[in-house]
N, C-alpha and C positions, 0 to 999 in steps of 0.2 A: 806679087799682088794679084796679078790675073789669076794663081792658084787659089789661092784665097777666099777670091771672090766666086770661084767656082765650088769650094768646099761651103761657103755660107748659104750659095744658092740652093744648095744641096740636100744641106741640112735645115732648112726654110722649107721644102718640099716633105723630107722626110717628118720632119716633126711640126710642119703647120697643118698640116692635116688627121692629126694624131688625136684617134675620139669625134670626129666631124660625123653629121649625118652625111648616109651616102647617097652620091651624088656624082653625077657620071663628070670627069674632071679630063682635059683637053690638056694634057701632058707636054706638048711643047709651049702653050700660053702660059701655064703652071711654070715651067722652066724660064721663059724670058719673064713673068714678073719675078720669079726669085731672082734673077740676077739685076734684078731694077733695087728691089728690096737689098740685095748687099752690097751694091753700091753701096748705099744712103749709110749703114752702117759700116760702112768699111772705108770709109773717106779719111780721108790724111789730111788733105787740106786745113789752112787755120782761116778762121773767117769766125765773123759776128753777123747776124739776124736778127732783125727787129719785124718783129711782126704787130699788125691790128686785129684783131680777134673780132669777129660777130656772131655772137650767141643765141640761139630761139630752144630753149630747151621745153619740150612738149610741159604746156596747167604752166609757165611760168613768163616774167615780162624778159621782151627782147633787151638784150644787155651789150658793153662794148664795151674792150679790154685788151691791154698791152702786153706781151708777150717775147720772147726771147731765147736763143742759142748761142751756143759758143764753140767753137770748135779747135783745138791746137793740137798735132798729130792723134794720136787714141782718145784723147780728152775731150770732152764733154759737156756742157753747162746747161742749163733750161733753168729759167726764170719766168712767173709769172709774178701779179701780186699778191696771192697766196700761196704758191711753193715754189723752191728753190730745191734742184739735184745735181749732181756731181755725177759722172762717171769715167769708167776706164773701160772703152770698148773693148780692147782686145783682152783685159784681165777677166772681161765679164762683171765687172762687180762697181756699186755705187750705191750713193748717200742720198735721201729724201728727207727734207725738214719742209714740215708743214708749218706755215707764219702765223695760221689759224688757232693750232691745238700744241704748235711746237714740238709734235711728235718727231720724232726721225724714227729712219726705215736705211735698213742696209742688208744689202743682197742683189744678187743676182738679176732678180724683177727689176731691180731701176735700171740696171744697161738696156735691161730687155726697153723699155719704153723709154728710156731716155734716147740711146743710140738709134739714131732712123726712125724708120715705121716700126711703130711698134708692132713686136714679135712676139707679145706674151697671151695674146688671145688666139686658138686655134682659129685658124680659115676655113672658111665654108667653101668660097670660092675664091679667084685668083683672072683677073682681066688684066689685057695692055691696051691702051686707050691709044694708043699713037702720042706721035710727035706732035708737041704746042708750043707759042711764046708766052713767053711771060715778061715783066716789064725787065728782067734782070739776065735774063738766057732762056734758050730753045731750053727743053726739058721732053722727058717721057715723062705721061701722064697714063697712070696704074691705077685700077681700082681694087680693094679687097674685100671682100665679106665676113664679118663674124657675127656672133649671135643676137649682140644688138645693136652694130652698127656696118652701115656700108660707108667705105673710107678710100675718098678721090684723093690723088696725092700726085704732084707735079715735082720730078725730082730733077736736076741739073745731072750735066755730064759728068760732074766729079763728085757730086754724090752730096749735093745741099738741096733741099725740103725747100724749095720755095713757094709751096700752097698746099692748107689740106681743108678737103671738105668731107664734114661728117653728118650722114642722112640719119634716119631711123631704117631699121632692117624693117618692112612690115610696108603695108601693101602701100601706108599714106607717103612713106620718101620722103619726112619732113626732112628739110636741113637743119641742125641745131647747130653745128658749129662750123666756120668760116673762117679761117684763117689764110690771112695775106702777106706775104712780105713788103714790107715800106721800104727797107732799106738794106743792103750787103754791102757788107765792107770787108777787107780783106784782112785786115789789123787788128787786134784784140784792145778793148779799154785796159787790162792789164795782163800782168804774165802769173800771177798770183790770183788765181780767180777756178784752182780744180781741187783743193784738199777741203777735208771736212771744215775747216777753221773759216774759209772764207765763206760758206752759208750764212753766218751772221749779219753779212754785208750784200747790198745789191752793184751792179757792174752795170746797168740798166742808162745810161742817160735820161736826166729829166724831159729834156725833146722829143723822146719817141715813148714819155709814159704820154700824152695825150695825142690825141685824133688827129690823126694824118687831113690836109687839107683834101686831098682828093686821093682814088686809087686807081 
């Protein structure tokens, strides 16, 4: 595992910066957030996430929204109320249906963004923020830069997302999105919830589709 996660960190360095405007880059911070970043995608553990969403996207109204992960060895899940993906981290490869247009999407791209931080926009830059609590475990808190967003991300020791916040890259730093964890549990709603078939279906408890009383 520790091999692993030193080959993902690796190749996280080698190809996040791949096409970047240049920019003088601090090669051992570079190095401790890749291996923060393969963590998250290289986590074994099985666990469920519920998160609450708070949205400001720039000319639009502020909005709030339910959100979700699933995790059982390589396997993968994200749920919101408009898409639902599957993946297989280590195959690299997974399924996106859109609830919207009902589109699906298969490829490579959905590990990238389903498994962890997403991997699929090249880095501009690459921060580690230190050690923080969270209401659920200590965590490292990483920041990363791409071209149109700066992305705060609080990871746990075994490699679970427990918060991300997403700015505008550009001088104003609005926040558009906020995302919190309400709840970790260590048990899956079912064992049947990673092939293309179960898209159809949500795994979501009604409970944590509405607004957490406090965070």
């Amino acid at each position: 595992m520790r091999r692993s996660l030193q080959l993902v960190a690796a190749a996280i360095l080698l190809v996040g910066f791949v096409g970047a405007a240049p920019a003088p880059v601090d090669q051992s911070e570079a190095a401790k957030v890749g291996a923060i970043i393969a963590r998250s995608k290289l986590t074994r553990e099985t666990y469920a996430v519920y998160f609450w969403n708070r949205m400001q996207p720039p000319g639009h109204e502020a909005a709030e929204e339910w959100s979700a992960e699933f995790n059982s060895g390589s396997l993968h899940r994200v749920e919101t109320p408009r898409d639902r993906l599957i993946a297989d981290c280590a195959a690299h490869t997974g399924t996106y249906l859109s609830l919207v247009t009902r589109e699906v999407v298969t490829g490579p791209q959905i590990a990238g963004v389903a498994c962890g931080i997403n991997t699929n926009r090249q880095f501009l830059a690459l921060e580690a923020l230190g050690r923080v609590k969270t209401r659920f475990a200590d965590a490292d808190r990483v920041r990363v830069t791409d071209a149109e967003n700066v992305r705060t991300y609080d990871i746990s020791d075994n490699g679970i997302i427990l918060r991300t916040i997403f700015e505008t890259n550009d001088a104003r730093h609005l926040t558009v999105l906020d995302v919190e964890a309400v709840q970790v549990l260590r048990s899956l709603p079912s064992s049947n919830m990673f092939d293309e078939a179960s898209l159809s279906v949500s795994f979501v408890p009604d409970r944590f589709k509405i607004a957490p009383k406090s965070l």
